[in-house]
N, C-alpha and C positions, 0 to 999 in steps of 0.2 A: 234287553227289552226293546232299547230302538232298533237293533238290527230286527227282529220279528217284525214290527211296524211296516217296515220299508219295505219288507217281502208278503203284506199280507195281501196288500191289492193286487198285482198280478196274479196270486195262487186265487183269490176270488174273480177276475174279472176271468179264469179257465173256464168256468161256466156257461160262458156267452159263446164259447169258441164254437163256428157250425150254425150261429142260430143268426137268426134276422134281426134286423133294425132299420128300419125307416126315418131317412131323415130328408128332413123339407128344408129347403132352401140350402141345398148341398152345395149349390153351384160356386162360391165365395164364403169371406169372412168365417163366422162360427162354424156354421154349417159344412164347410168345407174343410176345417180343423178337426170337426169331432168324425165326419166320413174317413179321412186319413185312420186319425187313430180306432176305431175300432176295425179299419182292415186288418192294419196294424194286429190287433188282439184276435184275428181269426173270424170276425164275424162276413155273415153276408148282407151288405149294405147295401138298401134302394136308396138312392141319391134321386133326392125329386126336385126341380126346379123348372123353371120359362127357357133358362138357358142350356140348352142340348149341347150344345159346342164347348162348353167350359165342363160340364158334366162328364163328357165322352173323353176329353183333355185330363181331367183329373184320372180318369177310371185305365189310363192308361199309362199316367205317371202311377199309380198303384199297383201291377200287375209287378207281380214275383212277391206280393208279401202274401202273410197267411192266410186272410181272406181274399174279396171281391167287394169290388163298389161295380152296381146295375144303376146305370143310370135311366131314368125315365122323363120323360120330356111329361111337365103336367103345368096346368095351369088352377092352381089353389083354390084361385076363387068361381072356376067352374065346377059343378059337384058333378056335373056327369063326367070330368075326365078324372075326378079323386076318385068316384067309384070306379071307373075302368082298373087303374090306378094298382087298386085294391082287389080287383079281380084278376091281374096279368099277376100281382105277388102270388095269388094264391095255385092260379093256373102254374108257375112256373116253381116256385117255391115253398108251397106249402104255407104259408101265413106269416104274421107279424108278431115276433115275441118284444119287441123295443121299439117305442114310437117316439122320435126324437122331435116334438112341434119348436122349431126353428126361426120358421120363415115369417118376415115382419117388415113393417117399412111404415114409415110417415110422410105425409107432404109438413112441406113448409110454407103454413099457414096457421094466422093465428084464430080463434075462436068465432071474431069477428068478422074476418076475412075468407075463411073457409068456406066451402060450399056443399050442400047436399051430396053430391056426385065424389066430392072428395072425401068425403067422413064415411060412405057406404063401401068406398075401397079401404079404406083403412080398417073398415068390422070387417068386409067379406075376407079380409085374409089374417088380421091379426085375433080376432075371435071368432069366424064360423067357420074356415079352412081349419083354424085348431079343435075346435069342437066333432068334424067331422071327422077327421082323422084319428081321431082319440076314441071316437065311436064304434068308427069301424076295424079302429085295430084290437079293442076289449071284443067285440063279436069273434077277430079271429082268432083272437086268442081261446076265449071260450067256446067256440065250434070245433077245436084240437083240444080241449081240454089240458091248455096252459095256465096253471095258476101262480106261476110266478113271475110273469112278465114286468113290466114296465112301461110307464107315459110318463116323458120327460116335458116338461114346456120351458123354452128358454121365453122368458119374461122381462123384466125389468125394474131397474130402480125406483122408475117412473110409474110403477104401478103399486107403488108403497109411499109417495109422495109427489107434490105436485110444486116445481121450479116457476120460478117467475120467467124462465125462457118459454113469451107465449104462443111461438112455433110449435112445440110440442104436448101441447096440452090436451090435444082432442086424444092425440098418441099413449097421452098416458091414461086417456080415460080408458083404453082400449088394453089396456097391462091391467090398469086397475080389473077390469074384468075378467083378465085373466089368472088374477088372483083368487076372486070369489070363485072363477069354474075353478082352481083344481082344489079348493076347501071342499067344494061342492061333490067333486069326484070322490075325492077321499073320505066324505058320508057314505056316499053312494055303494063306493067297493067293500066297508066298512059295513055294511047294512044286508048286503049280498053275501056276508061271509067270505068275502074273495082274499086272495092272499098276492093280486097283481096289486103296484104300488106304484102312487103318482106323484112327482116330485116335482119343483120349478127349480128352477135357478135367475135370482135378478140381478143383472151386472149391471155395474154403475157404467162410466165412460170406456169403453172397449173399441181398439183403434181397427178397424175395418172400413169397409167403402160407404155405409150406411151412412154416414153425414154427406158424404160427396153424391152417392144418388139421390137422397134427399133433399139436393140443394140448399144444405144447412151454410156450406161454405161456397165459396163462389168457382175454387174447380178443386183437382188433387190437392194441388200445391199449396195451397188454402188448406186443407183437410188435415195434410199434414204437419202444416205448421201449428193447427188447434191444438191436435194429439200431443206435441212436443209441446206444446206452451203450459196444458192442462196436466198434463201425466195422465198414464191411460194403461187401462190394461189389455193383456195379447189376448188373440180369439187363441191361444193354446191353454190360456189361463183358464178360461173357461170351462174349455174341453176336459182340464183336470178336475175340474170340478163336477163334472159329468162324470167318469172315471169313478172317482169317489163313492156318489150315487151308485151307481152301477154295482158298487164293488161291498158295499154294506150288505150286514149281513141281514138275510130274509125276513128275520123276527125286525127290522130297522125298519121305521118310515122316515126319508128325510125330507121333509114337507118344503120349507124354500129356503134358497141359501142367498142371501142378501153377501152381495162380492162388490169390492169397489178400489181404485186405487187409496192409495194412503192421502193422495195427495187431494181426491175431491174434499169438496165443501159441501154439498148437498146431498 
């Protein structure tokens, strides 16, 4: 019985082999974990992020596996370059069967201290870059008459509860949101009779750059001393949990997978 288990997610994730996946915020950290691995599984992977040089850098440590990483230079919280975006995949590739919404970031500022200009960058990419991307990847899918696709949102712990760290509080208001949008979706595709299916995943403390550009710690060295102090889990940790998703079977919704070290408290 356990050796079938261990064989059942590659002979599922066969599926995907050949088809598209869009992921945001490819450039590093998660995003740059789950880009690997589904080359890795065959697929064709648009790697979007601000950074072109880290993109182009990865998509060429990639070359000889079973897929491709396309990397595209976008900036999220502009919608006329996510619609271009979304018009080169289809120009070039035919459309998006896997929308992997990724890309996130917080300032470090507390509620009090935060300003107008900083909360409207934290919505324009933590929930309308996601909302649009998720829009127009169910358009392409259903302009190709794809009904088993997938919209993944990488989310957060922090959007299932609120830490007395009140650096990140506006952060979580903006996970908290993107909780409600993928309830919200999954009425919606539910309602449509659709058979594409929307999943999150909310990892707890995950050791990537995201404290260190957020200036949660004062540089790397800092960063990495936190991860090591807290216990933390890998952006591959992740990415198998993506896997997973991916790899259940089509009658399966797996709505959100709450993931954390053993070692948090919160």
């Amino acid at each position: 019985m356990r050796e079938t288990l261990l064989f059942e997610i590659p002979v599922r994730m066969e599926r995907w082999s050949g088809r598209v996946a869009l992921v945001t915020g490819a450039s590093m950290g998660i995003g740059a974990s789950v880009a690997r691995r589904l080359v890795a599984e065959g697929m064709k992977v648009v790697g979007a992020a601000r950074s072109i040089d880290k993109l182009q850098a990865l998509a060429s440590e990639l070359k000889g596996q079973r897929g491709t990483l396309i990397p595209i230079k976008c900036d999220l919280t502009k919608d006329e370059e996510v619609l271009a975006m979304f018009a080169k995949i289809k120009k070039d590739l035919g459309g998006v069967d896997v929308c992997i919404n990724n890309a996130g970031f917080t300032h470090n500022k507390s509620l009090l201290e935060g300003s107008p200009k900083e909360w409207r960058e934290m919505m324009d990419l933590n929930v309308v870059a996601l909302c649009l991307c998720t829009r127009e990847s169910i358009a392409s899918m259903r302009e190709r008459g794809v009904d088993d696709g997938h919209i993944i949102h990488i989310s957060s712990f922090s959007g299932h509860r609120v830490t007395p760290n009140k650096a990140v509080h506006f952060y979580s208001a903006t996970k908290f949101a993107v909780t409600a949008l993928t309830e919200g979706l999954r009425q919606e595709l539910r309602e449509a009779n659709s058979n594409i299916r929307i999943s999150a995943i909310s990892p707890g403390l995950v050791e990537t750059e995201f404290i260190a550009n957020a200036r949660l710690a004062e540089d790397a060295n800092a960063a990495k001393k936190f991860y090591k102090e807290r216990g933390s889990l890998s952006a591959d940790d992740i990415t198998a949990t993506l896997v997973h998703i991916l790899s259940a079977p089509p009658h399966v919704q797996i709505h959100d997978v709450l993931i954390r070290p053993i070692t948090q408290a919160l």
